[in-house]
N, C-alpha and C positions, 0 to 999 in steps of 0.2 A: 522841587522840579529842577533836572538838570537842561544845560542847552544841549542840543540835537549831539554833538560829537562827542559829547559826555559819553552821554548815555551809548552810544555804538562803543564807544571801550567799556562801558560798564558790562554789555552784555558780552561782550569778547570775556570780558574776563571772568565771566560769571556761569554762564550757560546756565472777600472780607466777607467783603461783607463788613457793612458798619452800622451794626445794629444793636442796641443797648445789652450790655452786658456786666452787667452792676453785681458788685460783690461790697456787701456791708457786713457791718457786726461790730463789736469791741472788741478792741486788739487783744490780742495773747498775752497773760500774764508772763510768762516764762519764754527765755528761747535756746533751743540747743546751743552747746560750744561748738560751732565746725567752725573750720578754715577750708574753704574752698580754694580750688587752685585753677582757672581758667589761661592758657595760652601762655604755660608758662608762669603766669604772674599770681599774687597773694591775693585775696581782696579781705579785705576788712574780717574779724572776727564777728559773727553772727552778735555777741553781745552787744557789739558797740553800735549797733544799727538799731535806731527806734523801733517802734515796735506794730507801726503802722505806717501807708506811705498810699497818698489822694491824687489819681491820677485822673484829667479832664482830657476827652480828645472824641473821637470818631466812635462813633458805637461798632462793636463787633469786628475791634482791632487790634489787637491783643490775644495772643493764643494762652487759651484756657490751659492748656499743658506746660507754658511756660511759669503762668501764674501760682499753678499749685505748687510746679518744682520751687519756685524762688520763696513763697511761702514757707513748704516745708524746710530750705535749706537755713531760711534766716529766721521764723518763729513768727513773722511779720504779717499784716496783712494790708493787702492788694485791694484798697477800692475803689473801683473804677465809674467815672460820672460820661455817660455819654452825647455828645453830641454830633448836629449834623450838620453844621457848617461852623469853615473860618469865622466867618463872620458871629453868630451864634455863642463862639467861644470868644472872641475881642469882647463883647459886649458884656457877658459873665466875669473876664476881668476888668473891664472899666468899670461895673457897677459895685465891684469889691475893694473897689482904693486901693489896692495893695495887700486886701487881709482876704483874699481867695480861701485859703486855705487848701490851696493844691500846692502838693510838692514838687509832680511835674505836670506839663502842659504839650498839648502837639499843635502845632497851623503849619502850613504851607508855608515854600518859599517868599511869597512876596509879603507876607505878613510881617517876618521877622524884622527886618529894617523899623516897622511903624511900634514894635514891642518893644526894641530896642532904647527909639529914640525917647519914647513915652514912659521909662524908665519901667516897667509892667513886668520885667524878666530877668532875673541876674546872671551873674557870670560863674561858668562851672567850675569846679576845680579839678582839672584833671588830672590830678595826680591820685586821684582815687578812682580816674577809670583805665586803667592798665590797658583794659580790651580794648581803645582807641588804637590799638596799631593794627588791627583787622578789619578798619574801613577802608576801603578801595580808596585811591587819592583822586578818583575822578569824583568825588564826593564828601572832599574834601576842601577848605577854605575859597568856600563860594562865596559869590558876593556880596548876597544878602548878609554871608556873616562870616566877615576875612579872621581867620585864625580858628575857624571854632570856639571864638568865648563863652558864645551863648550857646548855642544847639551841638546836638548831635543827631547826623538823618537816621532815620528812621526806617522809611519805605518809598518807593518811586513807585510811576505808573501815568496811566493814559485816560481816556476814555474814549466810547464809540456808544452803542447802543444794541439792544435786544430786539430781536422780532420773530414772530409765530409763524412759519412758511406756511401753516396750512391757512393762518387767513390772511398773508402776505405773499401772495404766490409770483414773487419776483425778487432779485436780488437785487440789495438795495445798497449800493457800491458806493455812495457818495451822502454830505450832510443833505443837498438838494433832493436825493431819492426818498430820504428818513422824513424829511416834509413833505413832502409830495403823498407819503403813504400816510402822514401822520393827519392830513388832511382830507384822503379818503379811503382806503381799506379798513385803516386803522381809527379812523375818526372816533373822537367819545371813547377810545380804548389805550389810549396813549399816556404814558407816564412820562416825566420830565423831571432832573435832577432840582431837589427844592434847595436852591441855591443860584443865586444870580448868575453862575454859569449854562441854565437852562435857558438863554437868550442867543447865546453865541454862536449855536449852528447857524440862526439868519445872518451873522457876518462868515461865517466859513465856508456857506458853502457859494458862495462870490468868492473864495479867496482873499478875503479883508479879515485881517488881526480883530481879534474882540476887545484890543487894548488901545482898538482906533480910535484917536480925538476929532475925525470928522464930522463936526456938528450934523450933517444933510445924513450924512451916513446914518447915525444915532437916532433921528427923526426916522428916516425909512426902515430902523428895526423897529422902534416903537409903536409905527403905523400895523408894520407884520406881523408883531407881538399878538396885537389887541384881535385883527383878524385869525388870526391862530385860536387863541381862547377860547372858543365852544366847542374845539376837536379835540380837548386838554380834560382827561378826567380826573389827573394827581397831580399833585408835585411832592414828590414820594422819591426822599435818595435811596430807599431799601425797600423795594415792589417786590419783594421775594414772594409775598404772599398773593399779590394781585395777578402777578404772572403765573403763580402754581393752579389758581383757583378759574383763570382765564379769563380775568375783569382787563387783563392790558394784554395786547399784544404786540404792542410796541414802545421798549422803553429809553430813554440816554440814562446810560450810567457808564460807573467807570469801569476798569478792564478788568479790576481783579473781584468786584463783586458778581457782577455780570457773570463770571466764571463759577461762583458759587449759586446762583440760582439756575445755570444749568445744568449743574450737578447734583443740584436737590430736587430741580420739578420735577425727573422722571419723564419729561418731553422730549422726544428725539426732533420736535420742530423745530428746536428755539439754536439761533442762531447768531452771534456776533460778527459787528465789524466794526472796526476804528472810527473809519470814516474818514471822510476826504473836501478837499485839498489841503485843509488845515485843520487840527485835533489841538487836544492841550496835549504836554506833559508838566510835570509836577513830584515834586520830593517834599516828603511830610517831614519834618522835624520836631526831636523834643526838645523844650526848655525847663527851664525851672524859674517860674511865676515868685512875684515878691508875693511876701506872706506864707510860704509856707516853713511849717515846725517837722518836718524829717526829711532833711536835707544826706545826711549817710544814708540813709534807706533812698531815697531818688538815687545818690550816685551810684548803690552798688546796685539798684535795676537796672542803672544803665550800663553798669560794666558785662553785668549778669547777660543782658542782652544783645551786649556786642561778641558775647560766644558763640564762634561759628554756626554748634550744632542749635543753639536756643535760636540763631537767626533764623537759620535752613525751619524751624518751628514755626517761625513768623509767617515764614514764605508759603507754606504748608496748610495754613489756615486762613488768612487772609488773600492768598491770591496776590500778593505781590512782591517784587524784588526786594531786599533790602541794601544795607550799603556795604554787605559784607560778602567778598568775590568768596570766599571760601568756604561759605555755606552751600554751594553747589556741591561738595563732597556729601552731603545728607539728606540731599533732598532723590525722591522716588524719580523713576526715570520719566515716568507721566507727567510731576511739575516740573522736572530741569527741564523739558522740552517743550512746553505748553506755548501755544502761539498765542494763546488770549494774554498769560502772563508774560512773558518776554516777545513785543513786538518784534518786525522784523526791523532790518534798517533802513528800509521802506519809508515804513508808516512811522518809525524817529524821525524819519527826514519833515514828515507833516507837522510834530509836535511844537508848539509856543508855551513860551511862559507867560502866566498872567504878572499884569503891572496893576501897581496900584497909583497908577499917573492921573494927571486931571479929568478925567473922564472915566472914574471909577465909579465915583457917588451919582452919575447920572445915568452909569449902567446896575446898579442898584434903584434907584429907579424907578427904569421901566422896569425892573425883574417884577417890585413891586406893586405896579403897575397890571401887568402880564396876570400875574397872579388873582390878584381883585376880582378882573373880568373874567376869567376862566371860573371865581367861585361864585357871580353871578350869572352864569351861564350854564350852569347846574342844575 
């Protein structure tokens, strides 16, 4: 995630769905001789790159189009383990001491400092990603990780929430409205992102940061949490199905998934908005996790992937910006211009980054907490 004036030059200069998408098997005995030539620059001889490369992150984030391409071009294969939270994924590399066995890894900005410091991620070698000069430099040596040692971004974005006008027959312009409905039109029909960020609409929509350390504050979400919980029928990051099938009609999720389930149900009801006074934003990055064995295969996916036309691929399929301004030459005139994908500078002006400050593990939680009572409420 970038801070708010980032991102307004991001989109100046630019104009998922994360849901399991697992490619296994035994790698390729054999692999073509190419040399590819991306923006200018060499990359690596397809021989000299392993012959397999174990990527953990977000389900249903990763464009299938890109995968096949970089397979066919390197001989390689692409397998991908998905998960649905930051969290989710620390916890899969803390339980591996360092022998994961993934060659890359994606989390959020506020992760990277806690990966860093835990020694969990090493440092890239960028001289074997050439297509590092086609990140925007507003997305570039941020603070979570001054120089780029460790990451390279990935994708940005927001969140707001989905809702069904025909059994929501009102606009719900603010996080205070999305509760209010999710309490009664919507009651027993509401999905919630399953991640301890499905707590922070009770501080946003007060206008209170979710990365508040005020103790009375933290008490009165936890009290709202728990009275919430019998209008709560998931905690589902990927409702794609429960929204198609019409078990939820009201959901939080983020901006660019959100844009793919209303382009799959077939609903003309279903509706987005940001939400208000206060949203997240958020920039995902990749690292490369200790313990892994194809370490040339991670760096040329990521070179591979900072090619314009393979980003504008990213953007295409997941529903989100990446950090490369000049993949708006390939992308269809519907996503350069999509409001759900490219906020305005509006609804940047709403976005926070999450901190992972003293008052993280207590809003973990209540999330945990939140969750319990909603599955005894069932």
């Amino acid at each position: 995630m970038t801070d708010s004036s980032s991102l307004n030059l991001a989109i100046a200069h630019a104009v998922q769905s994360r849901r399991a998408f697992l490619r296994t098997g035994l790698a390729a005995t054999a692999a073509p001789l190419v040399l590819a030539t991306f923006g200018g620059q060499r990359q690596a001889r397809a021989e000299d790159i392993e012959r397999m490369l174990n990527i953990m992150g977000w389900s249903e984030y990763v464009s299938p189009e890109n995968i096949a391409a970089w397979e066919e071009k390197t001989g390689a294969r692409f397998v991908f383990d998905g998960y649905s939270s930051n969290d989710e994924m620390l916890s899969k590399l803390q339980l591996s001491g360092g022998e994961s066995g993934y060659d890359l890894g994606m989390n959020t900005d506020f992760m990277i400092p806690l990966l860093i410091r835990r020694g969990q991620i090493r440092k890239l070698d960028k001289s074997l990603i050439p297509n590092i000069e086609h990140i925007g430099a507003d997305f570039l040596n941020r603070d979570f990780d001054p120089g780029n040692q460790y990451t390279i971004p990935k994708t940005w974005g927001s969140q707001g929430y989905l809702y069904d006008k025909s059994a929501i027959q009102r606009q719900l312009a603010s996080w205070g409205d999305f509760l209010d409905a999710a309490r009664n039109e919507a009651s027993g029909q509401v999905a919630l992102l399953d991640d301890p960020l499905s707590i922070a609409p009770l501080m946003w929509k007060d206008g209170i940061s979710w990365n508040t350390t005020d103790e009375k504050v933290l008490d009165r979400v936890e009290a709202e949490a728990l009275a919430l919980a019998p209008h709560i029928r998931t905690f589902n990051t990927y409702p794609q199905q429960d929204v198609a099938s019409g078990t939820v009609k009201l959901a939080q999720n983020w901006n660019g998934y959100s844009r793919l389930v209303i382009a799959s149900s077939g609903n003309p009801d279903l509706e987005f908005e940001f939400g208000g006074p206060i949203t997240e934003f958020w920039l995902d990055s990749y690292h490369l996790p200790e313990g892994g064995s194809h370490p040339k295969a991670a760096h040329d996916w990521l070179n591979y992937i900072l090619d314009p036309k393979a980003a504008a691929a990213e953007t295409t399929y997941t529903g989100y910006p990446t950090a490369v301004p000049s993949s708006s030459t390939f992308l269809a005139a519907d996503i350069a211009t999509s409001p759900i994908i490219w906020p305005s500078s509006e609804i940047i002006q709403r976005g926070e980054l999450t901190k992972r400050n003293e008052s993280y593990e207590r809003r973990i939680a209540i999330f945990t907490k939140f969750k319990a009572a909603a599955a005894v409420a069932q």
